[in-house]
PDB file with one MODEL, atoms N, CA, C and O in Angstrom:
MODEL        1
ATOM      1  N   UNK A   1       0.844  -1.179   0.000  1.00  0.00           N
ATOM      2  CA  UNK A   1       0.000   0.000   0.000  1.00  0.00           C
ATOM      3  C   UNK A   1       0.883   1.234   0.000  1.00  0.00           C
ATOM      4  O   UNK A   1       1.915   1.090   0.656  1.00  0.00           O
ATOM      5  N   UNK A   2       0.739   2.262  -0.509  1.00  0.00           N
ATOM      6  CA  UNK A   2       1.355   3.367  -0.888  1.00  0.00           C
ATOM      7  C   UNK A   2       1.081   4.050   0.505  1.00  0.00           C
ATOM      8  O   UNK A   2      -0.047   4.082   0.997  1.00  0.00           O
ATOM      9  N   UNK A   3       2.001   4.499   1.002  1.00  0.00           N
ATOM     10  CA  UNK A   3       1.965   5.277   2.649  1.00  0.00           C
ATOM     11  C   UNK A   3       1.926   6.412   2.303  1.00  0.00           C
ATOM     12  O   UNK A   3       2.657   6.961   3.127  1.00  0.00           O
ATOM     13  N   UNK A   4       1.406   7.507   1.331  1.00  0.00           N
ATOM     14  CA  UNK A   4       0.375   8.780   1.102  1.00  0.00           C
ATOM     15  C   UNK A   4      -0.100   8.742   1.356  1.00  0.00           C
ATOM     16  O   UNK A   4      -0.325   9.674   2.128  1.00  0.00           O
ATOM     17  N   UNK A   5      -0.988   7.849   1.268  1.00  0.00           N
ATOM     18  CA  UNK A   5      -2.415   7.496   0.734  1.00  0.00           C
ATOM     19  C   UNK A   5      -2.838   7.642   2.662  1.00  0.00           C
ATOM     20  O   UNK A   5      -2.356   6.888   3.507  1.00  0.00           O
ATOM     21  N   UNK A   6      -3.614   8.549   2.901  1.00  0.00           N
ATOM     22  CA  UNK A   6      -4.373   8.461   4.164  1.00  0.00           C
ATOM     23  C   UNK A   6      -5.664   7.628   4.454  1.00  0.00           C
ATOM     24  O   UNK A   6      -6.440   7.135   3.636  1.00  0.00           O
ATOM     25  N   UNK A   7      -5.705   7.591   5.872  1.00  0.00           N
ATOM     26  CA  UNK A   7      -7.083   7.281   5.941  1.00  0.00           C
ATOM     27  C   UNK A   7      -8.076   8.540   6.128  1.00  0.00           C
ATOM     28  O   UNK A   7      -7.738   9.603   6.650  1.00  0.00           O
ATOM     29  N   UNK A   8      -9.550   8.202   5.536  1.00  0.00           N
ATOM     30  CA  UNK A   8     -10.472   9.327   5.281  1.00  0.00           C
ATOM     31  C   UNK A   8     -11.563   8.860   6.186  1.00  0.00           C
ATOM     32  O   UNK A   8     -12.366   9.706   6.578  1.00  0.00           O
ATOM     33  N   UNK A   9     -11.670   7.830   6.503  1.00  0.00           N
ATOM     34  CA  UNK A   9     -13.289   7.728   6.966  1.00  0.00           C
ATOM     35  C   UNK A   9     -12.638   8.096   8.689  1.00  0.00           C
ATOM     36  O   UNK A   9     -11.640   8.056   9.408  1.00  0.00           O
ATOM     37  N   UNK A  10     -14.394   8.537   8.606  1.00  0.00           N
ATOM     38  CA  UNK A  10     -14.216   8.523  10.737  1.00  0.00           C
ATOM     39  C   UNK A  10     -13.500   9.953  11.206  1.00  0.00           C
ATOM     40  O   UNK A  10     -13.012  10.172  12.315  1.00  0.00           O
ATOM     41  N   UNK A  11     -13.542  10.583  10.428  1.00  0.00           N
ATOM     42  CA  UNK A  11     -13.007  12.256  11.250  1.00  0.00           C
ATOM     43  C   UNK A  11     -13.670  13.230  11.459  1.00  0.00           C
ATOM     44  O   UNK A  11     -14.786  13.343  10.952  1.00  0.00           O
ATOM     45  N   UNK A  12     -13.180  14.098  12.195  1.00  0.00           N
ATOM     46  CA  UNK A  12     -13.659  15.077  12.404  1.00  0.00           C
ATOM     47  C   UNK A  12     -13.085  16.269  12.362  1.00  0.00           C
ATOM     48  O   UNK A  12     -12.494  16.604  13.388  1.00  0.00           O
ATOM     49  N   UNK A  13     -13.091  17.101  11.352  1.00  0.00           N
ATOM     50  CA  UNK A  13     -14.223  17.194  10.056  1.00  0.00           C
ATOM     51  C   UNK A  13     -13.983  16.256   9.409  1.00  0.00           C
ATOM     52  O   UNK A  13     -13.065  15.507   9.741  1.00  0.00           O
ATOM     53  N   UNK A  14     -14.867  15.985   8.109  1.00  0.00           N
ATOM     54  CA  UNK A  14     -15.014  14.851   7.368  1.00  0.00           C
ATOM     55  C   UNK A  14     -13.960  15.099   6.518  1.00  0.00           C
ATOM     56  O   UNK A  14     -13.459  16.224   6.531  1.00  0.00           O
ATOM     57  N   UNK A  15     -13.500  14.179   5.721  1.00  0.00           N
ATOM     58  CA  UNK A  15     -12.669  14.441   4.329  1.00  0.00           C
ATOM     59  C   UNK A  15     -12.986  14.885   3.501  1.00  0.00           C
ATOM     60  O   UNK A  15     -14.110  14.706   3.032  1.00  0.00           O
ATOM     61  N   UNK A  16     -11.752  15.938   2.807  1.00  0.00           N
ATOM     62  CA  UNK A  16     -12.405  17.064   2.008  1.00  0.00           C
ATOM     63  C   UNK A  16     -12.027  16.605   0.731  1.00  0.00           C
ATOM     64  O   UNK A  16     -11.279  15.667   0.456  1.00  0.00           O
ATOM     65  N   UNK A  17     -12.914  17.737  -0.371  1.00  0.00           N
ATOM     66  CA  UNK A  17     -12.797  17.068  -1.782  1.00  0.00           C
ATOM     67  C   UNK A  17     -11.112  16.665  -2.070  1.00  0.00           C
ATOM     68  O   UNK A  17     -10.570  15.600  -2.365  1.00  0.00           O
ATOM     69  N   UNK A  18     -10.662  17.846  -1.869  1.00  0.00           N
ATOM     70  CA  UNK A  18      -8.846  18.041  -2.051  1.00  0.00           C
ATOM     71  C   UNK A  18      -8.285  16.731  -1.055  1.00  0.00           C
ATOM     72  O   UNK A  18      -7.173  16.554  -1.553  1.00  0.00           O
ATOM     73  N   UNK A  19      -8.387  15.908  -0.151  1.00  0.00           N
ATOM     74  CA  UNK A  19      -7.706  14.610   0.592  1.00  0.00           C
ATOM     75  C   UNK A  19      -7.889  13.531  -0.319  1.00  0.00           C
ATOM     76  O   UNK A  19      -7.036  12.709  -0.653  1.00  0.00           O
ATOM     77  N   UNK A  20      -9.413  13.625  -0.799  1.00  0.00           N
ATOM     78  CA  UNK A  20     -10.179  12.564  -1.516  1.00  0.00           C
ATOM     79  C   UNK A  20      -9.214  12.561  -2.820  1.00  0.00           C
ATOM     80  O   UNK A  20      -8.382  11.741  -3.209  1.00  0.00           O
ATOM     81  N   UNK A  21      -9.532  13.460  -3.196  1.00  0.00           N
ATOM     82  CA  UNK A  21      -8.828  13.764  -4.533  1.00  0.00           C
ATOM     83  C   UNK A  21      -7.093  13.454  -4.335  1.00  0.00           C
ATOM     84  O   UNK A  21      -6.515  12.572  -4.970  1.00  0.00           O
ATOM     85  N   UNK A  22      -6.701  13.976  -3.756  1.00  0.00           N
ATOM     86  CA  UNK A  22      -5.127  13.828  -3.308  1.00  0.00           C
ATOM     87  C   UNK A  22      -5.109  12.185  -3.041  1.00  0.00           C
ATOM     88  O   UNK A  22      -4.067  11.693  -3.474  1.00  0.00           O
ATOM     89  N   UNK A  23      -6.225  10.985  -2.287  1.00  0.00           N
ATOM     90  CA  UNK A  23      -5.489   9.887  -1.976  1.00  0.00           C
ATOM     91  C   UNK A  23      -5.668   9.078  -3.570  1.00  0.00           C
ATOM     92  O   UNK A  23      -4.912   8.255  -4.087  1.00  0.00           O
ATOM     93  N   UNK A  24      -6.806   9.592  -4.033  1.00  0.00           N
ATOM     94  CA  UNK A  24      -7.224   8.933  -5.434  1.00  0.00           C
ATOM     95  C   UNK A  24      -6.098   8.863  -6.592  1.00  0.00           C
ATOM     96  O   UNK A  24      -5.935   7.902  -7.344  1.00  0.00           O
ATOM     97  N   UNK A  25      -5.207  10.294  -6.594  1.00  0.00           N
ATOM     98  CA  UNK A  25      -3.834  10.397  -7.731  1.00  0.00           C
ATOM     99  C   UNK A  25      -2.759   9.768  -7.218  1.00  0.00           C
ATOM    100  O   UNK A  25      -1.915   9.319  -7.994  1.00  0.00           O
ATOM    101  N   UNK A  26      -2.610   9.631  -5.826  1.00  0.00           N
ATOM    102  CA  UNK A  26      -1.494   8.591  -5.341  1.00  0.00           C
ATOM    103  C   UNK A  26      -2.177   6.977  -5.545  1.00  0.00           C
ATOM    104  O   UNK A  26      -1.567   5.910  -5.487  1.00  0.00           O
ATOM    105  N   UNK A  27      -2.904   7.089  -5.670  1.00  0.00           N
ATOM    106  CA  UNK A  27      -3.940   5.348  -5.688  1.00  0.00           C
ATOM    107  C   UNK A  27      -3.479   4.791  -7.490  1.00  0.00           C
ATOM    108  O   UNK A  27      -3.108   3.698  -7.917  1.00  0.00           O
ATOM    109  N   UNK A  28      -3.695   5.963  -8.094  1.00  0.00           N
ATOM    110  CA  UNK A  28      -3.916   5.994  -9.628  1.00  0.00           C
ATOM    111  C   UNK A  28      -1.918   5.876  -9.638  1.00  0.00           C
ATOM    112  O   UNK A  28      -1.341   4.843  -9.978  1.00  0.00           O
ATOM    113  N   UNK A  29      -1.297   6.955  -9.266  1.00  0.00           N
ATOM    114  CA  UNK A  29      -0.163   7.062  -9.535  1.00  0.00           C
ATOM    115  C   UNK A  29       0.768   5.386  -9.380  1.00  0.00           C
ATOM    116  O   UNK A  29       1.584   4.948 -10.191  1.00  0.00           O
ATOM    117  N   UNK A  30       0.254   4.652  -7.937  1.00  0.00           N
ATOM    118  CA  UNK A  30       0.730   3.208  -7.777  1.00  0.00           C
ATOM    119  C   UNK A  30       0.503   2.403  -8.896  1.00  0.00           C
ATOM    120  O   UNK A  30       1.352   2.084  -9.729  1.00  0.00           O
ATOM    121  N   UNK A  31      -0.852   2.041  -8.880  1.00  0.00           N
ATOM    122  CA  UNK A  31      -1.137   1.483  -9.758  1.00  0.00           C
ATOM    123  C   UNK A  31      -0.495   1.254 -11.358  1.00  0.00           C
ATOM    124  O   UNK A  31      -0.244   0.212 -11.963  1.00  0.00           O
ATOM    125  N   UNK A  32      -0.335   2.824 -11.793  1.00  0.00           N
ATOM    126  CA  UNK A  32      -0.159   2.869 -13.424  1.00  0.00           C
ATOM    127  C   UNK A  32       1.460   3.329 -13.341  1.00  0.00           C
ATOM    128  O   UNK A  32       1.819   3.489 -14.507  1.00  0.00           O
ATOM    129  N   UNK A  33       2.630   3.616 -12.381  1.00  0.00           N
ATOM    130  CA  UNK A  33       4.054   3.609 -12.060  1.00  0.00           C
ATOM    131  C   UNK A  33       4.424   4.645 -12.685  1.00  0.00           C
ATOM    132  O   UNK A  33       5.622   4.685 -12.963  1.00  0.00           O
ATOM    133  N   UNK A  34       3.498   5.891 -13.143  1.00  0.00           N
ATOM    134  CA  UNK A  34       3.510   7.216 -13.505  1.00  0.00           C
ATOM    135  C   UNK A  34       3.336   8.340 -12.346  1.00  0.00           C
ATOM    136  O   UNK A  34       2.316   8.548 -11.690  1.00  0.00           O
ATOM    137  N   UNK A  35       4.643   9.049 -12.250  1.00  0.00           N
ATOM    138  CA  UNK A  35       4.019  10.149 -11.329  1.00  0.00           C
ATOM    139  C   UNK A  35       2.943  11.289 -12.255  1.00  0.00           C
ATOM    140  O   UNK A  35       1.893  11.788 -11.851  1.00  0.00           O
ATOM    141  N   UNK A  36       3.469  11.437 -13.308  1.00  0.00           N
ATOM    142  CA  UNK A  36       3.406  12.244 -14.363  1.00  0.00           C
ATOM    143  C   UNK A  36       3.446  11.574 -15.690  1.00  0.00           C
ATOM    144  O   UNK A  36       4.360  11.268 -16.455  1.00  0.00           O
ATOM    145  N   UNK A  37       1.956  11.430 -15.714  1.00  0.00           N
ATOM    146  CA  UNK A  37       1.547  10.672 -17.413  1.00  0.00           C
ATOM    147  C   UNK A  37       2.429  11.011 -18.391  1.00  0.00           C
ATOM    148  O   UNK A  37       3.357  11.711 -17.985  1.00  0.00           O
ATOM    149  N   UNK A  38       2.444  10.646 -19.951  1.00  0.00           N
ATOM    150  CA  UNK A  38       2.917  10.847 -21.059  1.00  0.00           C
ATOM    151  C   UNK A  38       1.623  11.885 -21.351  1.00  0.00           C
ATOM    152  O   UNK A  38       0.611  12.005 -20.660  1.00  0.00           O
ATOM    153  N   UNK A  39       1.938  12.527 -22.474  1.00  0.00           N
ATOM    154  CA  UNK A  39       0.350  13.040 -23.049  1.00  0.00           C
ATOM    155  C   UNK A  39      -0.421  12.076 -23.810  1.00  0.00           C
ATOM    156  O   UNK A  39      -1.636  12.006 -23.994  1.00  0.00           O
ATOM    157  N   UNK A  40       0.545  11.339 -24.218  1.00  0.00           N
ATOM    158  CA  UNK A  40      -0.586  10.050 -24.842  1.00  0.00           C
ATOM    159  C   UNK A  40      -1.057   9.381 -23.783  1.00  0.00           C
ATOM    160  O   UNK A  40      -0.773   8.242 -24.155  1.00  0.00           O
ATOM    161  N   UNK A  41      -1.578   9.240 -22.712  1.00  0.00           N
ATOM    162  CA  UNK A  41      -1.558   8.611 -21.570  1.00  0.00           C
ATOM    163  C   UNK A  41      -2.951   9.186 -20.151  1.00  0.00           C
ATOM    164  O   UNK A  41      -3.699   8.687 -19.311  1.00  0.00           O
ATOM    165  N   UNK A  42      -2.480  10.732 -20.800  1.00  0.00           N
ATOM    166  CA  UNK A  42      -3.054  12.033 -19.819  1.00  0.00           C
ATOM    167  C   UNK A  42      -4.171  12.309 -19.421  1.00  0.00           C
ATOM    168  O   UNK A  42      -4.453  12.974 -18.425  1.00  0.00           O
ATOM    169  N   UNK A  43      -5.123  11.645 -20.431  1.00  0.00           N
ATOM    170  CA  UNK A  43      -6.673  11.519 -20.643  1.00  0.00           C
ATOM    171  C   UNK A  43      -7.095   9.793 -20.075  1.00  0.00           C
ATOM    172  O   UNK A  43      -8.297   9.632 -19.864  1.00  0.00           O
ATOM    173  N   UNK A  44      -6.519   9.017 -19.923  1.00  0.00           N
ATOM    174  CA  UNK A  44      -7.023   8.280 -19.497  1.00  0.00           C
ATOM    175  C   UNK A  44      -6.153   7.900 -17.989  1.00  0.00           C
ATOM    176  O   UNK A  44      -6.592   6.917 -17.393  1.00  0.00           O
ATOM    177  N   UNK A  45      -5.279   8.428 -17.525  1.00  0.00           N
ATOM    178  CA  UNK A  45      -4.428   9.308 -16.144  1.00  0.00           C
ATOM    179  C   UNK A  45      -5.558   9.759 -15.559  1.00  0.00           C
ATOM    180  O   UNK A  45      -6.101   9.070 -14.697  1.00  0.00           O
ATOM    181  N   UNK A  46      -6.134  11.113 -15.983  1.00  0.00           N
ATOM    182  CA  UNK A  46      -7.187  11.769 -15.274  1.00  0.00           C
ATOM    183  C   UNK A  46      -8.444  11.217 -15.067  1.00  0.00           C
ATOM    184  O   UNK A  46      -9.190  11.483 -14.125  1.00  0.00           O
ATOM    185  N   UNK A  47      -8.699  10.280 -16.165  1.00  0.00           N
ATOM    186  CA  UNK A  47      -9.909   9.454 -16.049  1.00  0.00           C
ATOM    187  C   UNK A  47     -10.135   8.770 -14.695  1.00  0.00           C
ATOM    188  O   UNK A  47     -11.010   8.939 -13.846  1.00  0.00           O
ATOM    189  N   UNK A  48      -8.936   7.835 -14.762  1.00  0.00           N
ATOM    190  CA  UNK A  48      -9.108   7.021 -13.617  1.00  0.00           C
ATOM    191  C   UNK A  48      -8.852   7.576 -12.319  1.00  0.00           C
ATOM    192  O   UNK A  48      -9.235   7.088 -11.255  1.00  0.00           O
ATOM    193  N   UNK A  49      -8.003   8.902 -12.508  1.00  0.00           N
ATOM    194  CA  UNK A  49      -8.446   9.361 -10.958  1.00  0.00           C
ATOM    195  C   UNK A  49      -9.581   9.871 -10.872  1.00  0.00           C
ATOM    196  O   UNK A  49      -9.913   9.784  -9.690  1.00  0.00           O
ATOM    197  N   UNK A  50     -10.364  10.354 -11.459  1.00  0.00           N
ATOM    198  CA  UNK A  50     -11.619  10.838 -11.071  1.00  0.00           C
ATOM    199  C   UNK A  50     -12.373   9.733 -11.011  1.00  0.00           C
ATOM    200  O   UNK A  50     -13.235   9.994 -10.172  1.00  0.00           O
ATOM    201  N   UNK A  51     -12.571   8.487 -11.477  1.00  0.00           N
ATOM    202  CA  UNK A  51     -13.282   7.627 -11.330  1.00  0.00           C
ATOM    203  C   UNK A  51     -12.908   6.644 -10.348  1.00  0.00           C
ATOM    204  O   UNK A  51     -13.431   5.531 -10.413  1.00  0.00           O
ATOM    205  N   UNK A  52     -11.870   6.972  -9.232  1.00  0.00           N
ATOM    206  CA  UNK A  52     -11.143   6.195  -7.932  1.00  0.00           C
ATOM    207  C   UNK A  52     -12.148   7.395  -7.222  1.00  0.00           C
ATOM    208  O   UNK A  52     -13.183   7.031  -6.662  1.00  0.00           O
ATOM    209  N   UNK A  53     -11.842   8.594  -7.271  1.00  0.00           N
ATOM    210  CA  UNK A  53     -12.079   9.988  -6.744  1.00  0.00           C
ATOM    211  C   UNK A  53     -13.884   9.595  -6.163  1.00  0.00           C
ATOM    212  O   UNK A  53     -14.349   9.829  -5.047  1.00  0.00           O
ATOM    213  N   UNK A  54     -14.585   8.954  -7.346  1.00  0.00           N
ATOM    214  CA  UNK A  54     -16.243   8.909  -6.925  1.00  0.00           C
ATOM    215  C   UNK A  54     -16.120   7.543  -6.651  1.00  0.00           C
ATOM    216  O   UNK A  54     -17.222   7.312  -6.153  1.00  0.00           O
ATOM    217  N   UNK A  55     -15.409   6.314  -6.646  1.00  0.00           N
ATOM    218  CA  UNK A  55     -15.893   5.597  -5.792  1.00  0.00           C
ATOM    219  C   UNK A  55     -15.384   5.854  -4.443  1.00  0.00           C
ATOM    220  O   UNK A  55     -16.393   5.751  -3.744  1.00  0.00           O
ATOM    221  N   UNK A  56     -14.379   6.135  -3.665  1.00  0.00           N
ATOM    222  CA  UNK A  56     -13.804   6.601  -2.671  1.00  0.00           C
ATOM    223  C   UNK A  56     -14.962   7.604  -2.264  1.00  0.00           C
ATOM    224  O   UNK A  56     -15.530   7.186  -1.256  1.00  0.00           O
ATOM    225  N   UNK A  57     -15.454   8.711  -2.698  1.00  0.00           N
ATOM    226  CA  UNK A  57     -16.375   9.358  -1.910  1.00  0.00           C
ATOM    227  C   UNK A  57     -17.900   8.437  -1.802  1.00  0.00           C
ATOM    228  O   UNK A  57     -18.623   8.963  -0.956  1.00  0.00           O
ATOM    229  N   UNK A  58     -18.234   7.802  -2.137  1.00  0.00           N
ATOM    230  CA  UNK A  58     -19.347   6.303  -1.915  1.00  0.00           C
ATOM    231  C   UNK A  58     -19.107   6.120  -1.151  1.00  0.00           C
ATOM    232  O   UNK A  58     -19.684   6.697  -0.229  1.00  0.00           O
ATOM    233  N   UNK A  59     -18.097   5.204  -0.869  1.00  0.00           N
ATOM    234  CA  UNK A  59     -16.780   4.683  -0.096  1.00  0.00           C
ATOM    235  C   UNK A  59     -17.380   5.030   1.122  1.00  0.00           C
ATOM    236  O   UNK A  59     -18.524   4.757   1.485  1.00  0.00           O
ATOM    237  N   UNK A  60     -16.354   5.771   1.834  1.00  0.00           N
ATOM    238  CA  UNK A  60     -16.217   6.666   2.576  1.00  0.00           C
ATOM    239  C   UNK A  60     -17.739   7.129   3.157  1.00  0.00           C
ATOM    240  O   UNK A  60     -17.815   6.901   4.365  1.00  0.00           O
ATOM    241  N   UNK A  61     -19.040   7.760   2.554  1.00  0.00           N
ATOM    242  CA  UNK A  61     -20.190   8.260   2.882  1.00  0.00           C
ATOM    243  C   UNK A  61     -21.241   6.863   3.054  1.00  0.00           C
ATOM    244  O   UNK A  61     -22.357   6.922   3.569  1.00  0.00           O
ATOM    245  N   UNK A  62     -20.502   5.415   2.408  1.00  0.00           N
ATOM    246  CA  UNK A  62     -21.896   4.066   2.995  1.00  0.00           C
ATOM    247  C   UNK A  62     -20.775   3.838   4.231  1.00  0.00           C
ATOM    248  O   UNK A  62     -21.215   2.895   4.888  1.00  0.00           O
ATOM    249  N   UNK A  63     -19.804   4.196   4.685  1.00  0.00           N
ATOM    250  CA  UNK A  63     -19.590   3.234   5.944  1.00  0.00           C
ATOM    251  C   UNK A  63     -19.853   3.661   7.108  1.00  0.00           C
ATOM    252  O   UNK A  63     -19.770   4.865   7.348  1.00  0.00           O
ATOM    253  N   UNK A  64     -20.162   2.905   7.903  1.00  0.00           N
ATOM    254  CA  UNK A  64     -20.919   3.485   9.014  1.00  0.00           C
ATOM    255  C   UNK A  64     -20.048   2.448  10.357  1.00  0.00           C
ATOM    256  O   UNK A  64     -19.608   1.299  10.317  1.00  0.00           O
ATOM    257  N   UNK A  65     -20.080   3.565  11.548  1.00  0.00           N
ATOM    258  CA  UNK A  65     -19.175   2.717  12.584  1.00  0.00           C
ATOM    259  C   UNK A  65     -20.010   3.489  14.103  1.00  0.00           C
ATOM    260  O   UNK A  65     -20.871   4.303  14.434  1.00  0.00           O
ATOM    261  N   UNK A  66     -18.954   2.476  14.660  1.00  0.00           N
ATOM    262  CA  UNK A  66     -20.186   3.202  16.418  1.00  0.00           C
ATOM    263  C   UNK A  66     -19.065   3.595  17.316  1.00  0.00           C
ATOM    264  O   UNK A  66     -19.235   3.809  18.516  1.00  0.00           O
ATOM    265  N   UNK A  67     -17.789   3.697  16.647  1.00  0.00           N
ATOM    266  CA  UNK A  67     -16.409   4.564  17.387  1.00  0.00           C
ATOM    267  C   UNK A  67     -16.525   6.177  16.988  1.00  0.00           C
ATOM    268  O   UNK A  67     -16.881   6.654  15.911  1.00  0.00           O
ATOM    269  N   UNK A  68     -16.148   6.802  18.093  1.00  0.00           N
ATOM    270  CA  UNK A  68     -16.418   8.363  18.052  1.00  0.00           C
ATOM    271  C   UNK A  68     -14.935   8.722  17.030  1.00  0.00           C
ATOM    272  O   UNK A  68     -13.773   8.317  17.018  1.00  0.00           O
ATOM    273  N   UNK A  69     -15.737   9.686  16.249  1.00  0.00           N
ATOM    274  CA  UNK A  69     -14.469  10.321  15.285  1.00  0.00           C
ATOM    275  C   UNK A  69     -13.439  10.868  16.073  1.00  0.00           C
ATOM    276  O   UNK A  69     -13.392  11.426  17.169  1.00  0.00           O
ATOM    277  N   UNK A  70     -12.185  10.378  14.732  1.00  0.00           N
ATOM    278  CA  UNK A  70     -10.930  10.440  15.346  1.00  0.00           C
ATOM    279  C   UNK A  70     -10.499  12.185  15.283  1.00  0.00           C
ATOM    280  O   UNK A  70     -11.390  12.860  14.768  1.00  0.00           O
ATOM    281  N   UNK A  71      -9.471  12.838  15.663  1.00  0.00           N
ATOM    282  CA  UNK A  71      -9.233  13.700  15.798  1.00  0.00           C
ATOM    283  C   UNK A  71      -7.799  13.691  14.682  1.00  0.00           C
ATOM    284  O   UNK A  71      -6.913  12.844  14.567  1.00  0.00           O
ATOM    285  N   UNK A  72      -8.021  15.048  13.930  1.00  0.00           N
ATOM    286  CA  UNK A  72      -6.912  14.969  13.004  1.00  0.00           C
ATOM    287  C   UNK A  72      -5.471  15.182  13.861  1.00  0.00           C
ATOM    288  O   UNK A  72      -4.674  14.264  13.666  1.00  0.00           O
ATOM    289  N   UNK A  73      -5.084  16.070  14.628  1.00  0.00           N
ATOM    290  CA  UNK A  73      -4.073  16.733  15.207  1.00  0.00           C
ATOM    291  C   UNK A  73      -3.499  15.436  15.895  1.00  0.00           C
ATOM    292  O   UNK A  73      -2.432  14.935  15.540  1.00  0.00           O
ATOM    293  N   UNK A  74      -4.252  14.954  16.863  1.00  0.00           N
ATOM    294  CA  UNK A  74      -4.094  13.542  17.651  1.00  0.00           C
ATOM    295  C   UNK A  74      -3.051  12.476  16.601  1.00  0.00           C
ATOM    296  O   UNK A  74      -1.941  11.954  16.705  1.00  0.00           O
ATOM    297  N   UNK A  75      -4.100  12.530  15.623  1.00  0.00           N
ATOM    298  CA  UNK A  75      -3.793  11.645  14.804  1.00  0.00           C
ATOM    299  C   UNK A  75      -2.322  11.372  13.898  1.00  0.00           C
ATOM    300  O   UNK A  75      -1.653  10.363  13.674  1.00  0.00           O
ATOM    301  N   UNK A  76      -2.185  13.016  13.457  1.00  0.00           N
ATOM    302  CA  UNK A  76      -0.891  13.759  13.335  1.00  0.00           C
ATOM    303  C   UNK A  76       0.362  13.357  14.142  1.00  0.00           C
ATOM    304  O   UNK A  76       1.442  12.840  13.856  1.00  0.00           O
ATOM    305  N   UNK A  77      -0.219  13.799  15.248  1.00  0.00           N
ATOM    306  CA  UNK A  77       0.863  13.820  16.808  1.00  0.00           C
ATOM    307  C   UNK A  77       1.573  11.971  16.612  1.00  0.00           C
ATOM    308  O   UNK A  77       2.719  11.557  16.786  1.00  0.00           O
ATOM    309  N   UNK A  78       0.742  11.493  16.337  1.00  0.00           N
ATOM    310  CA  UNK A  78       0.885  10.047  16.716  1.00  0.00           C
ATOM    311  C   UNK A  78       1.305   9.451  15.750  1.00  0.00           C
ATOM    312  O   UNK A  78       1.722   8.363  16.148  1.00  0.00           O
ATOM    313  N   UNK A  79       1.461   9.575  14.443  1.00  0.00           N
ATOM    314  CA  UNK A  79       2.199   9.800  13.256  1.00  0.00           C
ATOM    315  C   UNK A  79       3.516   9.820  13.594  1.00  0.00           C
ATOM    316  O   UNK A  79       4.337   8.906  13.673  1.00  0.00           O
ATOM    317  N   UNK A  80       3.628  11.322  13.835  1.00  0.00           N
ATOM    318  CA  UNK A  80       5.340  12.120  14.267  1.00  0.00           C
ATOM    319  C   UNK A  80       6.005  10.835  15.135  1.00  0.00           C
ATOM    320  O   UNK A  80       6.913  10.079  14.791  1.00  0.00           O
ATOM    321  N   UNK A  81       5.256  10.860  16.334  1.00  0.00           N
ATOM    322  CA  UNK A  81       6.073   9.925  17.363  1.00  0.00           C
ATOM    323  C   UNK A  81       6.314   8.807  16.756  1.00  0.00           C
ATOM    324  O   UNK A  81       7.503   8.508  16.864  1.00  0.00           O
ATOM    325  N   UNK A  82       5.463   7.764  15.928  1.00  0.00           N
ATOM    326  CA  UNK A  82       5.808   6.831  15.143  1.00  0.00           C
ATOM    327  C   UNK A  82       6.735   6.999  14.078  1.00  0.00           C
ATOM    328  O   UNK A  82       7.522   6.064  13.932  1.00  0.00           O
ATOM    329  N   UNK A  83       6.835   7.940  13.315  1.00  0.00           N
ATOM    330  CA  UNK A  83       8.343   8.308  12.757  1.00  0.00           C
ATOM    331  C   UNK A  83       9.393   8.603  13.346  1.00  0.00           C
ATOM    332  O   UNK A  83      10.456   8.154  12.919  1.00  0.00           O
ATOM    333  N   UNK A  84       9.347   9.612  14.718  1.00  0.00           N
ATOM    334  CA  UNK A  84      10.893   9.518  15.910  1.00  0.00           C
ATOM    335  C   UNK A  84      10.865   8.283  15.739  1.00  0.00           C
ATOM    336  O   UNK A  84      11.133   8.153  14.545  1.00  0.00           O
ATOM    337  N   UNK A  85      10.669   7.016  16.290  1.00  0.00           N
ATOM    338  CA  UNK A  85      10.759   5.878  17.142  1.00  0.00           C
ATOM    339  C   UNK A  85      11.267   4.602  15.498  1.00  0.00           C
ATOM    340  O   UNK A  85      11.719   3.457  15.520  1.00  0.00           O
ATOM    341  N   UNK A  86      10.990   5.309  14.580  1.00  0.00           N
ATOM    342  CA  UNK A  86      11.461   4.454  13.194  1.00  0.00           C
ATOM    343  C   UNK A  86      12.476   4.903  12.549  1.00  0.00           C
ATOM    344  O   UNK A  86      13.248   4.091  12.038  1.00  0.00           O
ATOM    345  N   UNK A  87      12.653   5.986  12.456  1.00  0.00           N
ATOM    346  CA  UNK A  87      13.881   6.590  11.921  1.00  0.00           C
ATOM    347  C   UNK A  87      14.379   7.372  12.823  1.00  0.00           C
ATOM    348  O   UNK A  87      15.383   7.831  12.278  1.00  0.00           O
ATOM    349  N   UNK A  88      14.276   7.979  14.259  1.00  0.00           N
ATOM    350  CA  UNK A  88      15.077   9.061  14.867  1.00  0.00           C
ATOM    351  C   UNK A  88      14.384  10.006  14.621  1.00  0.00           C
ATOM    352  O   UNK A  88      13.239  10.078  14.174  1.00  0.00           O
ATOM    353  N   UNK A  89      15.535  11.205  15.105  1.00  0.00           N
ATOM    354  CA  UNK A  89      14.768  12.573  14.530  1.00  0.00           C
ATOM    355  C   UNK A  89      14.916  13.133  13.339  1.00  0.00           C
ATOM    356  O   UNK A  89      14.281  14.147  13.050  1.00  0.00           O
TER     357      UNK A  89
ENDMDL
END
């Protein structure tokens, strides 16, 4: 799994178009081993991120859970410390 790629469901605030969109071109980018399409390529590049882009927002809006949303900053914080403790500072 590509470690960009965040998690979206369960926050508070919800995930915004720009995260959605941002995990969908790293999703697309794995997949097809292009950071940056060819132009012969570019139109069906953008395709499939927008069409990762609307199933991911489906996604994301049918799942349903009974844990209280997570907190972004928290979430952040706990990130960082998991990178000190893997690589140092």
């Amino acid at each position: 799994m590509c470690r960009n790629i965040k998690t979206l469901f369960n926050f508070e605030p919800p995930a915004t178009e720009l995260e959605i969109r941002d995990a969908s071109l790293q999703f697309v980018r794995k997949l097809s081993g292009f950071s940056v399409p060819s132009k012969a390529n570019e139109a069906a590049f953008e395709h499939a991120v927008e069409q990762v882009a609307i199933a991911a927002r489906a996604l994301v809006a049918s799942l349903v859970t009974t844990a209280a949303p997570k907190n972004r900053d928290h979430e952040a914080e706990k990130a960082r410390a998991r990178s000190v403790v893997r690589f140092g500072q």
